[in-house]
C-alpha positions as CSV (number, residue, x, y, z in Angstrom):
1,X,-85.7,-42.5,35.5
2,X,-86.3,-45.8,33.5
3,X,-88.9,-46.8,36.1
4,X,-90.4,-43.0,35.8
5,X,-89.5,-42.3,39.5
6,X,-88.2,-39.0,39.5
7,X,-88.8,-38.6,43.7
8,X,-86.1,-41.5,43.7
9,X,-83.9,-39.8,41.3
10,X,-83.7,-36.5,42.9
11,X,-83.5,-37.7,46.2
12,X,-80.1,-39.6,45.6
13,X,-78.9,-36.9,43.5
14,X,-79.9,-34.1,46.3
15,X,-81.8,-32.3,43.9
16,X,-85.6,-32.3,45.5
17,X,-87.3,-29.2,45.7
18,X,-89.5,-28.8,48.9
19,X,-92.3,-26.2,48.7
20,X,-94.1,-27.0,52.2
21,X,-97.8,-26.7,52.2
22,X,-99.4,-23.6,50.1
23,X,-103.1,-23.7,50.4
24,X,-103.4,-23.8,47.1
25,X,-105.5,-26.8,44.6
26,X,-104.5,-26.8,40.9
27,X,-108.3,-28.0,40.6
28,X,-109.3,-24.5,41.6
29,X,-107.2,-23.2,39.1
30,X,-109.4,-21.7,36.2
31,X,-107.8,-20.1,32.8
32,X,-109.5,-17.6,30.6
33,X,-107.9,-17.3,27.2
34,X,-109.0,-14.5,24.9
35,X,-108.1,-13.8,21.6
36,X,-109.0,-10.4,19.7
């Protein structure tokens, strides 16, 4: 992790997570907060 390369890291360690495709874009994400 020195050279912040966590895909590197994982991938020797067997330790990557592989969600596939999931027609989703954090951009579209919008959050309402509302406080009362």
């Amino acid at each position: 992790l020195r050279g912040f390369d966590a895909y590197t890291f994982f991938h020797r360690a067997g330790g990557l997570l592989f969600t596939g495709p999931t027609q989703t874009n954090v951009n579209d994400l919008v959050l309402l907060a509302v406080w009362r």
